[in-house]
ZATIPA-320298 format. One record per residue: residue number from 1; x, y, z negated of N, C-alpha, C in turn. Coordinates in nm, 3 decimals. Atoms other than C-alpha are relative to their C-alpha. Layout:
BEGIN
DOTI resi      nu      nv      nw     cau     cav     caw      cu      cv      cw
DOTI  NUM       X       Y       Z       X       Y       Z       X       Y       Z
...
% end
This chain:
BEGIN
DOTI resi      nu      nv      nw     cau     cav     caw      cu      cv      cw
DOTI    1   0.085  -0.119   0.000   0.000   0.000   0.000   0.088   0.124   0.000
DOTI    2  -0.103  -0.098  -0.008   0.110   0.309   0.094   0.014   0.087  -0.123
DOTI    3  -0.005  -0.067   0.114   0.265   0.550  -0.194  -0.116   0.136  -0.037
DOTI    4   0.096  -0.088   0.040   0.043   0.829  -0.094  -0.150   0.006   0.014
DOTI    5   0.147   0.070   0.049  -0.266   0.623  -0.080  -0.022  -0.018  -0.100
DOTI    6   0.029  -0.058   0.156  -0.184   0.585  -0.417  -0.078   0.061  -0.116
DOTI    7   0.050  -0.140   0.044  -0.200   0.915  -0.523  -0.123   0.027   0.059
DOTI    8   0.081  -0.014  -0.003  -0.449   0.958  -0.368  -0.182  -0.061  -0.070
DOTI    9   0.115   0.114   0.065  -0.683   0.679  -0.509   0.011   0.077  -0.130
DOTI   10  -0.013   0.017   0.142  -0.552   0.734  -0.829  -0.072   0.190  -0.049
DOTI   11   0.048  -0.109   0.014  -0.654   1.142  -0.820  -0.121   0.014   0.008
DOTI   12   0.188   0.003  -0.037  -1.016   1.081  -0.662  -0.022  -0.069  -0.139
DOTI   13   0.099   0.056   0.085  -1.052   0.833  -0.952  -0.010   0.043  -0.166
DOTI   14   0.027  -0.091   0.163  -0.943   1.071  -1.265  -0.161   0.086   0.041
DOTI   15   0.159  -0.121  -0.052  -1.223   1.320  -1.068  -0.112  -0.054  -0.049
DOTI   16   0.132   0.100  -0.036  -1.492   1.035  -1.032  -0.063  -0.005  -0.145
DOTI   17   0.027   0.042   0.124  -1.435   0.956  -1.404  -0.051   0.126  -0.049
DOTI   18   0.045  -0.086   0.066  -1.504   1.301  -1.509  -0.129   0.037   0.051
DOTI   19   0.092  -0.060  -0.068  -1.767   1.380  -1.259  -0.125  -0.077  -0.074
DOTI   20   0.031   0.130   0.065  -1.938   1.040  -1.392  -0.035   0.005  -0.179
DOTI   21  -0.011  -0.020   0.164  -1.891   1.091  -1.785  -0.106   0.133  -0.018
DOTI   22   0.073  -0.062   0.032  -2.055   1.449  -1.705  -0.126  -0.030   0.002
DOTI   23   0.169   0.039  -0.019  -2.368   1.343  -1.525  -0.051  -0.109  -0.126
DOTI   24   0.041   0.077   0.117  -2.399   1.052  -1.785  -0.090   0.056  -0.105
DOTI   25   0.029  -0.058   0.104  -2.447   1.302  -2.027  -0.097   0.090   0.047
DOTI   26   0.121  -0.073   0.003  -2.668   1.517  -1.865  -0.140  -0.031   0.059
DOTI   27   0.080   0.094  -0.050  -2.847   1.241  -1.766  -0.103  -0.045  -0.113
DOTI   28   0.079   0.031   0.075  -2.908   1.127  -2.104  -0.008   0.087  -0.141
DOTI   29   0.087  -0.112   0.043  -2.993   1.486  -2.269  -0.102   0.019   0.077
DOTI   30   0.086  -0.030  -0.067  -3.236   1.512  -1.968  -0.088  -0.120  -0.049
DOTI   31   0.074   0.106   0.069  -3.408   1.166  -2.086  -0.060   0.022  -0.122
DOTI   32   0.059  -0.056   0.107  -3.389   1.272  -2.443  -0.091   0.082   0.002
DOTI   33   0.087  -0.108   0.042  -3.576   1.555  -2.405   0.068   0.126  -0.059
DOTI   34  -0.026  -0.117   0.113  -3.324   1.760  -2.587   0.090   0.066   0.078
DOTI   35  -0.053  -0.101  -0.018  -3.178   2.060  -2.504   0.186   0.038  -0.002
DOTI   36  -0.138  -0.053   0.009  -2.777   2.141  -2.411   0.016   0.078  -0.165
DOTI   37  -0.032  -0.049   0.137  -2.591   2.202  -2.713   0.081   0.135   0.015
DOTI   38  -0.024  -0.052  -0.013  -2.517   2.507  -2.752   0.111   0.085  -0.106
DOTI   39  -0.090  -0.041   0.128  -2.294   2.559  -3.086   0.114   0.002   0.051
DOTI   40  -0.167  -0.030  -0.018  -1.966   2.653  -3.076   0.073  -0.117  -0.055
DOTI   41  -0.108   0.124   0.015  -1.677   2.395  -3.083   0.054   0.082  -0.129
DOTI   42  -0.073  -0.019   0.133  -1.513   2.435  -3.436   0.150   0.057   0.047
DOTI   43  -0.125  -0.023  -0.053  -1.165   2.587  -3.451   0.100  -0.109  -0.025
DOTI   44  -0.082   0.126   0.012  -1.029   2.301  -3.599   0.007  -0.112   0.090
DOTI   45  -0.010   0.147  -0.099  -1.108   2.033  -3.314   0.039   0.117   0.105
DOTI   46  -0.077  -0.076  -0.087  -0.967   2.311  -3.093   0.155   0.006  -0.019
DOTI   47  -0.142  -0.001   0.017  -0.663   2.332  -3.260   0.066  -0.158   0.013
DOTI   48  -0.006   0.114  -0.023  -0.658   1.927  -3.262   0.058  -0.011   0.173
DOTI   49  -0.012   0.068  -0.114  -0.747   1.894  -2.898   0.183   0.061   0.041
DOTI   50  -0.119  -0.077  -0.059  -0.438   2.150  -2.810   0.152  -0.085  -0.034
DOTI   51  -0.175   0.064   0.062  -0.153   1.974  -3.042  -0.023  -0.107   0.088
DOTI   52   0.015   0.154  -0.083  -0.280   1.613  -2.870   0.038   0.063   0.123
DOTI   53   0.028  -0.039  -0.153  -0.265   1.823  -2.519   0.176   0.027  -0.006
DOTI   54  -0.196  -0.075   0.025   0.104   1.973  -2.623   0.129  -0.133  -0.053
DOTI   55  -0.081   0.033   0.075   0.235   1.672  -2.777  -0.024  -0.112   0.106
DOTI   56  -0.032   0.089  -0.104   0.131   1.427  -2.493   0.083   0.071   0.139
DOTI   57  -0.099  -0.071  -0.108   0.307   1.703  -2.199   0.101  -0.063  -0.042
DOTI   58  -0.160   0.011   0.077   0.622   1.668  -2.430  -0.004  -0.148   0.036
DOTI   59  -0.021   0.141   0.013   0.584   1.274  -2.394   0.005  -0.040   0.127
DOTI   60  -0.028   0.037  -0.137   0.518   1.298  -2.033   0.095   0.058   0.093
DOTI   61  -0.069  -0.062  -0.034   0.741   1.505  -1.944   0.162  -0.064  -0.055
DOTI   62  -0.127   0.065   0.039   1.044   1.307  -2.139  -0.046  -0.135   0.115
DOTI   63   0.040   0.081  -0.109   0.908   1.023  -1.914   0.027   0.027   0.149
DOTI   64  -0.069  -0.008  -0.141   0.944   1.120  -1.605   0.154   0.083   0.002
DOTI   65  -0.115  -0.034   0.038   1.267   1.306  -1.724   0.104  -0.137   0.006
DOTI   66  -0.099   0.072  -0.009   1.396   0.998  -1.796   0.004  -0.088   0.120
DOTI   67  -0.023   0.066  -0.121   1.293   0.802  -1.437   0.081   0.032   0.079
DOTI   68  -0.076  -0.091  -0.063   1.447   1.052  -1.279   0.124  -0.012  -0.005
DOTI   69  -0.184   0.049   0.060   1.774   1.025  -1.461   0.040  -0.136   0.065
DOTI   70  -0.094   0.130   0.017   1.801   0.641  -1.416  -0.067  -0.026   0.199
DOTI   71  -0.008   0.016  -0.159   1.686   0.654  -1.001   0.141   0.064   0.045
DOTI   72  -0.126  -0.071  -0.004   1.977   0.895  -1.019   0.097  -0.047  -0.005
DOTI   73  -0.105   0.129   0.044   2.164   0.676  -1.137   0.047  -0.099   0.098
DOTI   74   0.008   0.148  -0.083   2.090   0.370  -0.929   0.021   0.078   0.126
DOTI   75  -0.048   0.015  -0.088   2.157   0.603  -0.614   0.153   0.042  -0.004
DOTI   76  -0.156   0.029  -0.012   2.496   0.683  -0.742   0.099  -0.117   0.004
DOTI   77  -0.090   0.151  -0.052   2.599   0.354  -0.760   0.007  -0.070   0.191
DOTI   78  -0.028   0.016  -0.090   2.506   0.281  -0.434   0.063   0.077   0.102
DOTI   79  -0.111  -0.079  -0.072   2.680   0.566  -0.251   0.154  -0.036  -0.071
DOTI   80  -0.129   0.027   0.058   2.957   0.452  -0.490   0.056  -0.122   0.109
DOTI   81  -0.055   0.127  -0.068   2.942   0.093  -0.323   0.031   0.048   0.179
DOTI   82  -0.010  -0.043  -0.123   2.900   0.240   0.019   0.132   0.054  -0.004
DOTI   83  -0.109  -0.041  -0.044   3.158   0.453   0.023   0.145  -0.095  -0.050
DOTI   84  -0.131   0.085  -0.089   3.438   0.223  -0.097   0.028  -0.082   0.064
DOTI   85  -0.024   0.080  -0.133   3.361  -0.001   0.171   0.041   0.078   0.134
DOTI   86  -0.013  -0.080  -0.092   3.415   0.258   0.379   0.144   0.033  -0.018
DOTI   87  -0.120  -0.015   0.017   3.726   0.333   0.229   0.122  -0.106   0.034
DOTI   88  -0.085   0.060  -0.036   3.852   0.024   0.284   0.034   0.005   0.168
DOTI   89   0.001   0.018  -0.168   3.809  -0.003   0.646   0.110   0.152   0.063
DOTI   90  -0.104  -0.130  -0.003   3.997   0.351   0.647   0.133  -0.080  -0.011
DOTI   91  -0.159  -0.003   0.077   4.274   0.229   0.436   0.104  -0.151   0.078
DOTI   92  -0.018   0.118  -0.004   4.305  -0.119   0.592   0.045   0.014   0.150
DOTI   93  -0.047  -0.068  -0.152   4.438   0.118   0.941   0.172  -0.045  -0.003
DOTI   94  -0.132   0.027  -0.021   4.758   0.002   0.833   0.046  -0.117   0.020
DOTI   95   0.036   0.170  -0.049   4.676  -0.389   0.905   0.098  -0.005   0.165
DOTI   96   0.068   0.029  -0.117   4.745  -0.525   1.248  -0.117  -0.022   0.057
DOTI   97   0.101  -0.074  -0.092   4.484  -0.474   1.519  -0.086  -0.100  -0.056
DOTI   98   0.111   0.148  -0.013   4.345  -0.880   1.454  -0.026  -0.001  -0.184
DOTI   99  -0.053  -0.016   0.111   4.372  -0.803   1.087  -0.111   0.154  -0.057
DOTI  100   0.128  -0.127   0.006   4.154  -0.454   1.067  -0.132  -0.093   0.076
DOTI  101   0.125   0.069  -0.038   3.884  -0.639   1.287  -0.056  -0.111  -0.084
DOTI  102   0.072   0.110   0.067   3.836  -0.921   1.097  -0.001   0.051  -0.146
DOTI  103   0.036  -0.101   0.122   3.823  -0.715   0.768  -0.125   0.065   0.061
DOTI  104   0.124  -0.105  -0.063   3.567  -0.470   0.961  -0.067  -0.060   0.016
DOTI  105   0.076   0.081  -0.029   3.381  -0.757   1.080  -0.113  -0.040  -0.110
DOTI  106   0.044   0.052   0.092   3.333  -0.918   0.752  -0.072   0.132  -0.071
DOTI  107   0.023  -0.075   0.053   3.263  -0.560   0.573  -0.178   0.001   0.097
DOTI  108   0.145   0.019  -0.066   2.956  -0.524   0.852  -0.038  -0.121  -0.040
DOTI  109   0.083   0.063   0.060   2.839  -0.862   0.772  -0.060   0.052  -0.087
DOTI  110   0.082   0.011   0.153   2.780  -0.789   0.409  -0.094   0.132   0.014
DOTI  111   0.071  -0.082   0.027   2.653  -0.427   0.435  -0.167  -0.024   0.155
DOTI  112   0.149   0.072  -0.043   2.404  -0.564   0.698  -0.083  -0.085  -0.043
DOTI  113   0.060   0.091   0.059   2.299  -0.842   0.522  -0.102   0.060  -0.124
DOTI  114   0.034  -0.089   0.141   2.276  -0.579   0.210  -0.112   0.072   0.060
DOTI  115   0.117  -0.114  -0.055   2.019  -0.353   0.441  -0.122  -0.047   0.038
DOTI  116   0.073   0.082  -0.059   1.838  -0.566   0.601  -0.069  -0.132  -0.086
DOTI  117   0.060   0.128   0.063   1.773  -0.910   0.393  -0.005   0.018  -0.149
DOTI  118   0.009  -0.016   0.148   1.897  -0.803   0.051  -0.068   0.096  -0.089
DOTI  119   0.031  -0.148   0.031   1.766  -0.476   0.006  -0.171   0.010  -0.068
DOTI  120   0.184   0.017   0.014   1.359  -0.577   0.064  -0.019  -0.128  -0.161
DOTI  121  -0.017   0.122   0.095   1.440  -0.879  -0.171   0.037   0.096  -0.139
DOTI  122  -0.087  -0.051   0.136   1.610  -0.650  -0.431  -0.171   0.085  -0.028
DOTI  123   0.131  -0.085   0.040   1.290  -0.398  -0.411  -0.139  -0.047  -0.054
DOTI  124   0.106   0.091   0.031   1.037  -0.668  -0.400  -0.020  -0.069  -0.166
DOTI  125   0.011   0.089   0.101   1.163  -0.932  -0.655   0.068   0.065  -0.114
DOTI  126  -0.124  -0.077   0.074   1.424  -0.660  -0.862   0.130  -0.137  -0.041
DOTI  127  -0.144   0.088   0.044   1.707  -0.917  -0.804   0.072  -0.011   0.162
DOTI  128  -0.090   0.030  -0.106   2.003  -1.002  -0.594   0.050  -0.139   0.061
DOTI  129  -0.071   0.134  -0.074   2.151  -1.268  -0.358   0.133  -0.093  -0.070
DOTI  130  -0.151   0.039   0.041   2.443  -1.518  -0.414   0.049   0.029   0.095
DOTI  131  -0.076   0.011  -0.159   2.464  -1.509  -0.013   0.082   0.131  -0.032
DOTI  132  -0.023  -0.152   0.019   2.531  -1.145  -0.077   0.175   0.008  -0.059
DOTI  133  -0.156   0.006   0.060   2.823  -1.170  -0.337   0.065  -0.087   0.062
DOTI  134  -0.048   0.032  -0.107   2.926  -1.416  -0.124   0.103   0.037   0.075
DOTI  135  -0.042  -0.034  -0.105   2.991  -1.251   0.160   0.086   0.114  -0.068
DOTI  136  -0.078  -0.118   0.048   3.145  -0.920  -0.034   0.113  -0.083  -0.117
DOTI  137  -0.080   0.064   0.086   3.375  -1.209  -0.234   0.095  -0.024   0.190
DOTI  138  -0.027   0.017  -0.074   3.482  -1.278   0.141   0.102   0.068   0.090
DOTI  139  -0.044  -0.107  -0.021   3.581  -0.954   0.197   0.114   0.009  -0.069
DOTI  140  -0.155   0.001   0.103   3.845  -0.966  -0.120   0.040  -0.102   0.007
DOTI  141  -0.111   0.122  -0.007   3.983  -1.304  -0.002   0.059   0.055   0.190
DOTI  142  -0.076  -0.071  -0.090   4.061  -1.105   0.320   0.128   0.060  -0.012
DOTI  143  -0.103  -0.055   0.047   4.304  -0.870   0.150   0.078  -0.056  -0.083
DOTI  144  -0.094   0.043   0.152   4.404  -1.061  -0.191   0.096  -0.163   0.091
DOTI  145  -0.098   0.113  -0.038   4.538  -1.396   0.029   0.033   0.042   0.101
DOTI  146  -0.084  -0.064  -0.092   4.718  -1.187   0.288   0.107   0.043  -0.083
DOTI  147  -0.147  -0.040   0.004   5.104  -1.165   0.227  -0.002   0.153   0.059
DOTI  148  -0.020  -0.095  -0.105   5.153  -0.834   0.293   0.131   0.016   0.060
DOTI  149  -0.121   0.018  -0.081   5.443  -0.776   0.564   0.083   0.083   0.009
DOTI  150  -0.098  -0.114  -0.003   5.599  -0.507   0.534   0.003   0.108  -0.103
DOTI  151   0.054  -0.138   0.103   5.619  -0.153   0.301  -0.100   0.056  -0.020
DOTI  152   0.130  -0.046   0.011   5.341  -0.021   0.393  -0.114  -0.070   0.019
DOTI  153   0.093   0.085   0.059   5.129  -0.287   0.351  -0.031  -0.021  -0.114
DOTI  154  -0.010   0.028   0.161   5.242  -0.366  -0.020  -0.019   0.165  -0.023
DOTI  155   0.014  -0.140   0.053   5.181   0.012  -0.061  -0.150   0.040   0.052
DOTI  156   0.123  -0.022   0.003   4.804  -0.006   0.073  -0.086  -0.126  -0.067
DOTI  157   0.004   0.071   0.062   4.760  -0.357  -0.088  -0.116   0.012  -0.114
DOTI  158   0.075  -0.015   0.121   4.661  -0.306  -0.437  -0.148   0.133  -0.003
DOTI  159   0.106  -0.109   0.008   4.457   0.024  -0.358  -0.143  -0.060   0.100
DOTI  160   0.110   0.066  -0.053   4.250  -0.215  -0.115  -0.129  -0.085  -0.102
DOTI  161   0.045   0.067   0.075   4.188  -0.411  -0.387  -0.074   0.055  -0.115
DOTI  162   0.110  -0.034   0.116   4.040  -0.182  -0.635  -0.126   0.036   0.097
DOTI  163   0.158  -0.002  -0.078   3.781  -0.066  -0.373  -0.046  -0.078   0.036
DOTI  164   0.111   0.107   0.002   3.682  -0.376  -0.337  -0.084  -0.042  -0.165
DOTI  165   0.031   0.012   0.125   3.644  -0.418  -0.714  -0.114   0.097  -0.040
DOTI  166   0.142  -0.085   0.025   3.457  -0.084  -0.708  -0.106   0.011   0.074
DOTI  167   0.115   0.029  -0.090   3.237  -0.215  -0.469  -0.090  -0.048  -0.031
DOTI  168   0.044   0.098   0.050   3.200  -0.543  -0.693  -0.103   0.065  -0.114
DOTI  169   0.042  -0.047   0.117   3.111  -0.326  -0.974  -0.093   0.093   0.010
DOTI  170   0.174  -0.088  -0.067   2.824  -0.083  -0.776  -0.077  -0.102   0.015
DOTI  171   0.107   0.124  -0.008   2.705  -0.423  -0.698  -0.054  -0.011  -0.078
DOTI  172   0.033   0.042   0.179   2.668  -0.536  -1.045  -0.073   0.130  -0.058
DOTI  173   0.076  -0.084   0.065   2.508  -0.182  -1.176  -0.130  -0.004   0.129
DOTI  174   0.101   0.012  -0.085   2.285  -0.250  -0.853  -0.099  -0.045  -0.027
DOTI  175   0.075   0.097   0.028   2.143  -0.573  -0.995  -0.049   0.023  -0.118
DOTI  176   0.132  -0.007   0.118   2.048  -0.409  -1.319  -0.078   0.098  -0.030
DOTI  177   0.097  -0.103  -0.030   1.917  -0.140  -1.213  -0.104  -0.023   0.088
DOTI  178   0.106   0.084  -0.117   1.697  -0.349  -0.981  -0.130   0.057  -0.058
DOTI  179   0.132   0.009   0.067   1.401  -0.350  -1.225  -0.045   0.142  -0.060
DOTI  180   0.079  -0.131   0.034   1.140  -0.107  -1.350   0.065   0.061  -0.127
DOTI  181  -0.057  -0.106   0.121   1.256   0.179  -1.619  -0.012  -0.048  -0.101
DOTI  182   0.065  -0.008   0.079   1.035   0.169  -1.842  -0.063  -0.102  -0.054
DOTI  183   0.062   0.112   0.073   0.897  -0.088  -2.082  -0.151  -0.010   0.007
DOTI  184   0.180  -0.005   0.023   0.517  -0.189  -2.094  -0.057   0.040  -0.121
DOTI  185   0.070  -0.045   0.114   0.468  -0.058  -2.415  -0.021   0.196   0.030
DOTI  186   0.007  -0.185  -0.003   0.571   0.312  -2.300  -0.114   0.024   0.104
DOTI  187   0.144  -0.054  -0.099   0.315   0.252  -2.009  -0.115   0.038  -0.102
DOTI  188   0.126  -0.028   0.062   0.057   0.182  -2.222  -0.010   0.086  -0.117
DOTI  189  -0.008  -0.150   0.060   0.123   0.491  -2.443  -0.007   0.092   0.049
DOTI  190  -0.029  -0.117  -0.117   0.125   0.679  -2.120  -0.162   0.024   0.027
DOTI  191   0.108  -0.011  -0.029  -0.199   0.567  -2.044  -0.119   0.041  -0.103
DOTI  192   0.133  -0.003   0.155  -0.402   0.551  -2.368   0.036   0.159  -0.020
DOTI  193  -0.007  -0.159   0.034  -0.242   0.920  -2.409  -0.113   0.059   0.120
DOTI  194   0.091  -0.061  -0.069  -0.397   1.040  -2.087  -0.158  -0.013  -0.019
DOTI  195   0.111   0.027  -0.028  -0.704   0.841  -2.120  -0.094   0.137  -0.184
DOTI  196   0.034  -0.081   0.165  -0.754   1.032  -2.530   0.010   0.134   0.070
DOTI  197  -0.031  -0.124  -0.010  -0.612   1.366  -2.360  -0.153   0.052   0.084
DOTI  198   0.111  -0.078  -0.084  -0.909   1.406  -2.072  -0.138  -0.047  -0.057
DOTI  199   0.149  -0.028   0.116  -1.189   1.266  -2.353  -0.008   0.073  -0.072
DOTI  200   0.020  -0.103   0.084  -1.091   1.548  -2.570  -0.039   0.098   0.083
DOTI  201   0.047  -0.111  -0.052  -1.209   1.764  -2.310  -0.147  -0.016   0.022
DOTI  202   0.169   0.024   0.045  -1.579   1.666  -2.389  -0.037   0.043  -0.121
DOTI  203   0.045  -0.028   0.129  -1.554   1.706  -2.738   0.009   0.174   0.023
DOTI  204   0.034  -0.133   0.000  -1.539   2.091  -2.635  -0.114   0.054   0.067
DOTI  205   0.141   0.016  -0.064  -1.866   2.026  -2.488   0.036   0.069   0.126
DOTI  206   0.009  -0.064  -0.127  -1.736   2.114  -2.121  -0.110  -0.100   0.104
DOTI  207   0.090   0.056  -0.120  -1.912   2.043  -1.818  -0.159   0.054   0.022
DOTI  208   0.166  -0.049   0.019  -2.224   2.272  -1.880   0.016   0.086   0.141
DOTI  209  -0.026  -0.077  -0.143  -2.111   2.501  -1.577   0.085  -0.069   0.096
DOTI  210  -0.038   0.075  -0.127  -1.990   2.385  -1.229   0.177   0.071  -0.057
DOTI  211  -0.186  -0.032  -0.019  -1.663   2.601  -1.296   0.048  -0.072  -0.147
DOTI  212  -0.066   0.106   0.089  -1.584   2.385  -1.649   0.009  -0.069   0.039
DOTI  213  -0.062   0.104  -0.080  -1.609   2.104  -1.454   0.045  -0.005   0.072
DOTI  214  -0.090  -0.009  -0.085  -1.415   2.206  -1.201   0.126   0.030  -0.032
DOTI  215  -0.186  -0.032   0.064  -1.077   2.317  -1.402  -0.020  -0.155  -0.088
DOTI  216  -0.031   0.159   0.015  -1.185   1.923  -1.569   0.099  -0.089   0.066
DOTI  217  -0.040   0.057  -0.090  -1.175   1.755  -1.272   0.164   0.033   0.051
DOTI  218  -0.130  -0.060  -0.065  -0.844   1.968  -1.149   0.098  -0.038  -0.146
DOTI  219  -0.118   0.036   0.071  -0.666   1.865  -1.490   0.038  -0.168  -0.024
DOTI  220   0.021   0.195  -0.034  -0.784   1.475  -1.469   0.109   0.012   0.085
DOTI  221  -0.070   0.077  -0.134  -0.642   1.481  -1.110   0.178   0.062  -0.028
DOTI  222  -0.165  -0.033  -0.019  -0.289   1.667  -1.230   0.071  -0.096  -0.084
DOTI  223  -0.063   0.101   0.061  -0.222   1.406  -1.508   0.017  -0.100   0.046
DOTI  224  -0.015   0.116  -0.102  -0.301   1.149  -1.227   0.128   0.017   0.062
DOTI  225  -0.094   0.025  -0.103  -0.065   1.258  -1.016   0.159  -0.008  -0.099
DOTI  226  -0.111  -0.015   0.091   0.213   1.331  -1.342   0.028  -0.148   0.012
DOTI  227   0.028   0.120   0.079   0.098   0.971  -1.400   0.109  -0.045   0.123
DOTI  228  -0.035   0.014  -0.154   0.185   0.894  -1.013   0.168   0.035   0.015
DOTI  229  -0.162  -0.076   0.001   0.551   1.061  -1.022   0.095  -0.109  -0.086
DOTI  230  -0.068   0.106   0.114   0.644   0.813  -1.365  -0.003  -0.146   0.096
DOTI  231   0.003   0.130  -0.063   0.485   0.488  -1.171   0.136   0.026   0.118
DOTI  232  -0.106  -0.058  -0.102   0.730   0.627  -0.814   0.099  -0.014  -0.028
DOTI  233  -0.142  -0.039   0.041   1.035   0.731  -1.018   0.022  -0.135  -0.071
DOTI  234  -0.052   0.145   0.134   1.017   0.377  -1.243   0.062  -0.115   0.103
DOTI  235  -0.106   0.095  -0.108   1.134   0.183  -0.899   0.146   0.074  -0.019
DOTI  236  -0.169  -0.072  -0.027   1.546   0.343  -0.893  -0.011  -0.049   0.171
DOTI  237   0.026   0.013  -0.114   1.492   0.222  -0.533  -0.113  -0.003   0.080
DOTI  238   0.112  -0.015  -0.088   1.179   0.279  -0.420  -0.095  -0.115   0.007
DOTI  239   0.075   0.118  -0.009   0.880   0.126  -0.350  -0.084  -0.024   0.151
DOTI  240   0.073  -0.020  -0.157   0.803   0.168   0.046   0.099  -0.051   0.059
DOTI  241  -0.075   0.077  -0.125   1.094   0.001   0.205   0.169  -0.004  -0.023
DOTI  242  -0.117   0.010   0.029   1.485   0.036   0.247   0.065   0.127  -0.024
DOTI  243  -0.054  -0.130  -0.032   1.523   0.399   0.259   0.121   0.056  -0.116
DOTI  244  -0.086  -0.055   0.078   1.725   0.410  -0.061   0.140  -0.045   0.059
DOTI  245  -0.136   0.046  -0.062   1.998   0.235   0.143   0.057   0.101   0.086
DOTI  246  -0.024  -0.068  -0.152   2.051   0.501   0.354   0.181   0.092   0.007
DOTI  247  -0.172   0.034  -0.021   2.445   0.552   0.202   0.042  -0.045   0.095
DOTI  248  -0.048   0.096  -0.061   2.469   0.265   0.368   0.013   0.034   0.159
DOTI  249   0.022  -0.016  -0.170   2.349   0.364   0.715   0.077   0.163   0.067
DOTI  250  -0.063  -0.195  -0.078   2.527   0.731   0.717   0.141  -0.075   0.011
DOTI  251  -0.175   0.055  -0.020   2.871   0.515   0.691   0.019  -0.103   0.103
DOTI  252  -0.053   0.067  -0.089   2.814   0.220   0.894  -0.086  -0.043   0.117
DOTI  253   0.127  -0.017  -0.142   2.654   0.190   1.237  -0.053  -0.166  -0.029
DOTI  254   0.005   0.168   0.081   2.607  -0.228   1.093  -0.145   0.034  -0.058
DOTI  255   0.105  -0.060   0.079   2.351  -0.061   0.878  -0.110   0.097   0.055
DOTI  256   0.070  -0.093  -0.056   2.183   0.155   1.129  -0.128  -0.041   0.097
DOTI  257   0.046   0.031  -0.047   2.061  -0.098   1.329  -0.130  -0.109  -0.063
DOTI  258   0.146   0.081   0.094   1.780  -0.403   1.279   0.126  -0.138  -0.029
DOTI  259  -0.076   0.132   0.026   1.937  -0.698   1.108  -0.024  -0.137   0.075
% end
């Protein structure tokens, strides 16, 4: 489903609920017989609704604060891994000709494999391949069981070898950053807050005029979409396809194409 079908669902159906909850009610004062209330809301359940209204922002707002942070996260690692594969293939100019190709070769395998097969798998199931490490273990038996032949080989050598290591090791923060942020307990504190935050806007007896229910409806549908931003940001890679790979595809034309 698409992300901004979503939002969208999810905004019509804070509306629906309020639109719904009003008529209810003036459905069954019109049954009763009795008359709109017309007393004033107390100052004390005013001052209530406001702290609950101020103290769930603050909660949603550290929430998506923190998705944010840890997608952030998860795409620095992968521009991390991207680029020192990239680095190697640079650094590895000091090879012979049959010797850079078959390094380059193997490097496209893996970051194709990574775009294409591993990527939907990583988003889908939040986990990784063995084929995968594999193939990027394939890559460091390229360089580490090559004699090097000369000076400047043993002098690009070891520096091959940590960018492969810091390749190994974007991998590895890849795979645990796979999975959702946030715990199911903070959802359902997310939700039960919203769902308490837009019923305290009854207890101020709104909805008697079209324009109270219309700044309702318009605050239902903004906590929807707040809501909408936390669900989004709680993938670190997304939840529509490969696009967080796209390190991958600004460095290697392997990655640009269809696997």
């Amino acid at each position: 489903m698409s992300e901004w079908l979503v939002l969208a669902l999810a905004m019509a159906a804070a509306c629906a609920v309020v639109l719904v909850i009003v008529l209810l009610r003036h459905y069954r004062l019109n049954r009763a017989g009795a008359p709109e209330e017309e007393a004033e809301t107390p100052d004390v359940l005013e001052y209530m609704t406001m702290m609950v209204g101020v103290v769930y922002a603050i909660v949603l707002g550290l929430a998506i604060a923190g998705v944010w942070e840890a997608r952030s996260a998860a795409q620095d690692d992968v521009r991390r891994e991207a680029q020192a594969l990239h680095e190697v293939t640079q650094r590895a100019k000091v090879y012979p000709a049959g010797v850079q190709e078959k390094l380059r070769s193997d490097i496209d395998s893996y970051v194709s494999y990574v775009v294409h097969q591993e990527w939907p798998r990583m988003v889908g199931h939040n986990e990784l391949s063995d084929e995968g490490a594999g193939l990027l273990a394939t890559v460091r038996a390229d360089i580490a069981q090559r004699t090097p032949a000369n000076d400047l080989e043993a002098q690009a050598y070891q520096p091959l070898l940590e960018q492969v290591a810091v390749a190994d090791d974007a991998r590895n923060a890849r795979a645990e950053n796979a999975g959702a942020t946030l715990p199911g307990v903070v959802w359902f504190g997310l939700i039960t807050g919203a769902l308490v935050t837009i019923g305290l806007i009854f207890t101020l007896q709104i909805g008697r005029t079209p324009r109270e229910l219309l700044l309702a409806g318009l605050f239902s549908a903004l906590i929807a979409f707040l809501l909408f931003l936390v669900w989004d940001f709680d993938a670190p890679f997304g939840r529509s396809g490969s696009e967080s790979a796209d390190a991958f595809r600004q460095l290697f034309a392997s990655a640009a194409g269809r696997g």
